[in-house]
Every structure is written in C-alpha cells, then in structure tokens.
N, C-alpha and C positions, 0 to 999 in steps of 0.2 A: 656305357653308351647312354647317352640323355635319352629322354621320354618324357613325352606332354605332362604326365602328368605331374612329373618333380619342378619342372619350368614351371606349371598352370601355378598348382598348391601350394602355396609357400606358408610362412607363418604371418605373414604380412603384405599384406595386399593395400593398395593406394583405390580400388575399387570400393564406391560410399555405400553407407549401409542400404538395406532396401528393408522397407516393413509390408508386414502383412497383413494379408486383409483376410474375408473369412473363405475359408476353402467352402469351394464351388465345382472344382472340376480334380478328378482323376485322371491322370496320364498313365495305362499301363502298357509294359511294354511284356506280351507274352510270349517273346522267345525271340530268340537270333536265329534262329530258320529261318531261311530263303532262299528263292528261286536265284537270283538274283547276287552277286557281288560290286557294288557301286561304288568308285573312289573317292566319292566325296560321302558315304555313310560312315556315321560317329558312333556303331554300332558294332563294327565288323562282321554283319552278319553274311550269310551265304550257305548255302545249300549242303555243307559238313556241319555245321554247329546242328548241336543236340539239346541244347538250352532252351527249355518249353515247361510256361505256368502250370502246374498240376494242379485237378479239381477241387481241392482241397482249399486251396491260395483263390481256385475263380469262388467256391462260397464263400470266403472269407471277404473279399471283395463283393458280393452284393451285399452280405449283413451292411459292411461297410458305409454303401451308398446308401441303405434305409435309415441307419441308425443319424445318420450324417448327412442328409437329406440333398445330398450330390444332386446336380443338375444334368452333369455332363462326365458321359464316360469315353474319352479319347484313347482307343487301342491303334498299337504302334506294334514295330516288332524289330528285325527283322519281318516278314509277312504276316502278320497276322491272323490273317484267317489260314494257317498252315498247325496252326495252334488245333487240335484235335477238340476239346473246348468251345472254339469260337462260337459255332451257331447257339449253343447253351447257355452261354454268355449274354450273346444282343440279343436271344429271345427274352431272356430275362429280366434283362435291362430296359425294354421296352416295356416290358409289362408295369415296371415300376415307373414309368412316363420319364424317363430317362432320357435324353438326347445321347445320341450314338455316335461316333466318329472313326472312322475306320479310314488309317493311314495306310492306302490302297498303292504298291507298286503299276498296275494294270495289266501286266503279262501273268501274275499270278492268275487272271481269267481263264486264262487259255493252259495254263497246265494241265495234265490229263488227274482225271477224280475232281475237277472242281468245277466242273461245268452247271453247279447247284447255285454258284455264287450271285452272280448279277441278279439274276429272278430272286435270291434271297433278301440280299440288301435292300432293293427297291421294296420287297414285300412288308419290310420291318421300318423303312424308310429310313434306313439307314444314311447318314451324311457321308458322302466320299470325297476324300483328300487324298488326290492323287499326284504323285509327283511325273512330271512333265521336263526335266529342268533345260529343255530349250525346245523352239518350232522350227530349229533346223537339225536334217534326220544324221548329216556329221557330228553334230556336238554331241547329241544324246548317244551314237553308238557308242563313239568316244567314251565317255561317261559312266554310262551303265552297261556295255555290251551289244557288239553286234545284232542288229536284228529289233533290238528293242524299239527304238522309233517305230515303227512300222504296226509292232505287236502293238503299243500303247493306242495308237492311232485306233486301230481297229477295237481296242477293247472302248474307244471314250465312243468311236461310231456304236457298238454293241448297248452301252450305259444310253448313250441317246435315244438312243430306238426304245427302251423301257421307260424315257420321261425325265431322265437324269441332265440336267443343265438345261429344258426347257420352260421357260417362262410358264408359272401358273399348275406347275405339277407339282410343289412341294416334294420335290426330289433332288438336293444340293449336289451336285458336281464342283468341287475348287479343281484347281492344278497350282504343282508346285513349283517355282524354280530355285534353282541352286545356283550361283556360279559356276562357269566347268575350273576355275581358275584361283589365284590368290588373291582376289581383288571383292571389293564389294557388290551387291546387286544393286542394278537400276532402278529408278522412282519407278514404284507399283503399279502408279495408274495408268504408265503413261505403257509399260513395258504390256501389263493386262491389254489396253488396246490394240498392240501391235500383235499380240495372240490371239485374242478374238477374232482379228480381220485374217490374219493368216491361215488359222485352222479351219478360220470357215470358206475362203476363197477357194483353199485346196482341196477340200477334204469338207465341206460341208456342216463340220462341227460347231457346236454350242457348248459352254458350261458357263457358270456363277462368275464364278471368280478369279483369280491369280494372286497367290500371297506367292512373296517373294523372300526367301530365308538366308541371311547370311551362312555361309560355310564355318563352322565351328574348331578352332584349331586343336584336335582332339582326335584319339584310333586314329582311322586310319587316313584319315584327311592330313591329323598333324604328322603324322609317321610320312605322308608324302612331303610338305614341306621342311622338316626335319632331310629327309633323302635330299632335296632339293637343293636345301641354305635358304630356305625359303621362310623359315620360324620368326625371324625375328624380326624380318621386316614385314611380316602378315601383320605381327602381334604392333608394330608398329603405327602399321596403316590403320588399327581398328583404333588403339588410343586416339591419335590424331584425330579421328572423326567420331570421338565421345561425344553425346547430346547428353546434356542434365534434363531435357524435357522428356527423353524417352524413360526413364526410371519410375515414371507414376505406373505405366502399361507393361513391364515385363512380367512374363507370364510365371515365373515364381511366387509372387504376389495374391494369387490366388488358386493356385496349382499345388500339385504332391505329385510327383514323379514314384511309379510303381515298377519295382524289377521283376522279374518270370520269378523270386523265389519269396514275393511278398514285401520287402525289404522296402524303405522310404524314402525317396529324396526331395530335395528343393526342386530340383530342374530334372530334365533329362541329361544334359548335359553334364552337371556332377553325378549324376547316377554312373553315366561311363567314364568317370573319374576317380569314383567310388570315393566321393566324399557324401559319406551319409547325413540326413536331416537328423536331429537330437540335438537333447541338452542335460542338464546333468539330471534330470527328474528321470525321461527314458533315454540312455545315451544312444541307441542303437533301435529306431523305430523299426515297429514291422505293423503291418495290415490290422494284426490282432489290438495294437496300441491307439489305433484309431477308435475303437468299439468304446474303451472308458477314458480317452484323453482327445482334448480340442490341440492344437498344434496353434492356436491363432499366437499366442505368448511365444512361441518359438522362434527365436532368431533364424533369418535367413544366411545360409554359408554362402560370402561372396569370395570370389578368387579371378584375377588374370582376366580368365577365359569369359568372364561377366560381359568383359567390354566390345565384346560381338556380337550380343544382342543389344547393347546401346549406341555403335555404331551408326553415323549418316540417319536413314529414315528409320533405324532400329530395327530389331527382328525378334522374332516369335514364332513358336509354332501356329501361331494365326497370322501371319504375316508381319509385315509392315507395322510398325505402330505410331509413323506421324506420315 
C-alpha cells in the first residue's frame, strides 16, 4: 500500500535548494497527546498517543536556548500544555527573556485539571496561536469534532476577558486557518478581515491576527487524500502554483524542528516524515548536538512536500509569506 512518505521522499526531488540562515527559533513539539483528533493534523495526534518530551530532553532544551542564544521557543504538540512539563518549561523560558509560543487548540481550556491555563499564559505573557480553521460553526465541527466551534468561541471570549487580542495589552492572540479541503488557503488579508468582522459582529470577539496555512500532504491529511485519489492532483495543484519568491521566507531557514524524544529536524513537516536534519559530521542530530555544534553549514533536506509551503501566497507556521 503507498504512503506519503515513499511518494514525499524520494532520492530526487526537482524541489531548489534553500539555504540557511542563523538559527533563531526552536519549534518543539512535546508530545502527540490531545484532546482533540483533527483531519487535517500532520501529527496524528489524539487523546491515545502516549508520546510526551521527558524532563530530561525539557533541560536539555533550555541549556540549548542559553548556549545558542534562541529568541523564540514555539511549543506545538499534539496539545501542549498536556505535556506534564509545560508550566516548567515557559516559566523558564521567560526567565531567560525568551519569546514564548504556544500552539493552542482552545478546547484544551476547558478540559477538566486545566482550568490553571488561561490565567497562566497571560501571567507569563505568553503568545497564543490558536487554530480556528473557519467562522463557520459547520466547517469547524466538520474538521475538528462536533462541539468544538462553539468550545473555541468561548475559550477566545475567556482569552479576551484576560487582555488577549486587545489592543495595547501586550497579550498576542493569532488564529489559525487550515483549509477543510484539498485546495489552497485564501489571500490572508483579505480572509483575516472577514474574521475580524464576523467573530466580532456575532460573538464580540477580538484577536491580532489570522495566518493562514496551507494543508500539508502528509499523516493524516495525506492518508485522506491517498483514501480519496485525491494525492496526486493535491500534489499537483501545489507545483502549479510554486512561487520562486516565497523561498527567501520559509521557515526552515531559520528554524530546527524538535520531536518529544529530542531528535532534530529542518521543518516540522520532515519531522513527521522522519527525514532527520544531519550531515556527515553528526549524521543523526539530537538536542545534546546543538550544545557543541552551529547547524548554520548544514544543508537543508528538500523533498516533494516542500512545495506547500511555496505554494500561491506560501505558508509557514507564521502564516502567509507574501
């Protein structure tokens, strides 16, 4: 049976080289735990996986960011803050003047034991990216699970009330979209206004921003369009709308992709492809290999699946990049 990642990885890819610049930001992802099962997550995570960072791997990670004067520490997960760790974590990492990121589902709020969260985040000022991926309550059920619109709603009204998305509180609120589909996302700007106006007409709400992320064909995204026949004309649509100008801004470039067992990649997305970052000095990075080696020499692994984030307006874990 095919699978993404024999299609993705080949030995030859028409995908151009990308070079690197100096690492600035850590992307870790501390576990496949979640509330949460979502069709378009490149993660597969959900509320059976047992894969979570141990504390061992989170001090090896702050040596990291001191030795390596990191700016920015972007925690992903599955959830996150489900990671037993987390608060130990961004308390730490603040202390070191560290920018924080916590790639936030929003119903993790409302689980029961974590009613500590929102008051935490804000406390530590934590930056929250939260995924959103439509302001209609059909798609998103669609999407991520009955009931969820409704939860998210309520947790960004919750985030609000603490200062989160309001002008002049130094409190960031983004949201995310995904497509529900096999198609690309819509121009940022234009989509961001139409959720501004919406969530605040209905519902009263405020946040920063809207990055808008293309769908990655990969887990369990590509395993739907693989089900589908859907693979090759995805993989199609993204060639066709390759930009040579989105290549200066993808987030490889100055990024290191961190798995829950320390391990290193270029992207997140070869992480869940398990094509690791190395070369023949350290063929197989892990966390510990940051403390006496720079990665800047290190070639970036392109493959396939590159050309979804250079797609139309590009994409990133920070959204958009033209």
């Amino acid at each position: 049976m095919q699978n993404t990642h024999d299609l993705l990885v080949k030995d030859t890819t028409d995908f151009p080289k990308v070079s690197r610049l100096p690492l600035s930001i850590l992307q870790v992802n501390l576990g496949y735990l979640c509330n949460l099962s979502c069709t378009h997550c490149h993660v597969n995570a959900g509320p059976s996986r047992t894969e979570l960072m141990d504390r061992d791997n989170i001090d090896l990670l702050l040596s990291v960011i001191k030795q390596r004067d990191i700016k920015v520490l972007d925690v992903t997960g599955g959830a996150p803050e489900m990671n037993e760790h987390f608060r130990y974590l961004v308390e730490e990492a603040r202390k070191l003047n560290v920018q924080v990121i916590d790639r936030c589902n929003l119903t993790i709020l409302f689980e029961e034991g974590y009613d500590w969260l929102p008051e935490f985040l804000a406390q530590h000022q934590v930056q929250v990216v939260a995924s959103l991926p439509c302001y209609i309550e059909e798609n998103v059920d669609k999407q991520r699970g009955k009931g969820v619109y409704q939860e998210s709603v309520d947790a960004i009204k919750l985030l609000n009330g603490l200062g989160y998305g309001v002008p002049g509180s130094g409190l960031v609120l983004d949201l995310v979209y995904n497509p529900t589909g096999a198609y690309l996302p819509p121009a940022q700007e234009s989509l961001e206004a139409d959720y501004k106006r919406e969530l605040n007409e209905r519902f009263g709400l405020v946040f920063n921003g809207l990055l808008t992320i293309t769908n990655m064909p990969i887990s369990r995204f590509g395993a739907v369009l693989l089900a589908k026949g859907q693979f090759n004309d995805y993989m199609t649509l993204l060639r066709d709308n390759y930009s040579v100008e989105n290549l200066a801004s993808v987030m490889c470039r100055n990024i290191v992709s961190v798995d829950w067992q320390g391990s290193l990649y270029d992207c997140d997305f070869n992480q869940m492809l398990d094509v690791p970052l190395g070369d023949s000095k350290v063929p197989h990075w892990h966390l510990r290999d940051l403390l006496a080696n720079d990665v800047r020499s290190v070639a970036i692994k392109v493959a396939d699946h590159c050309f979804g984030c250079t797609a139309g307006q590009g994409s990133s874990c920070g959204g958009a990049l033209n």
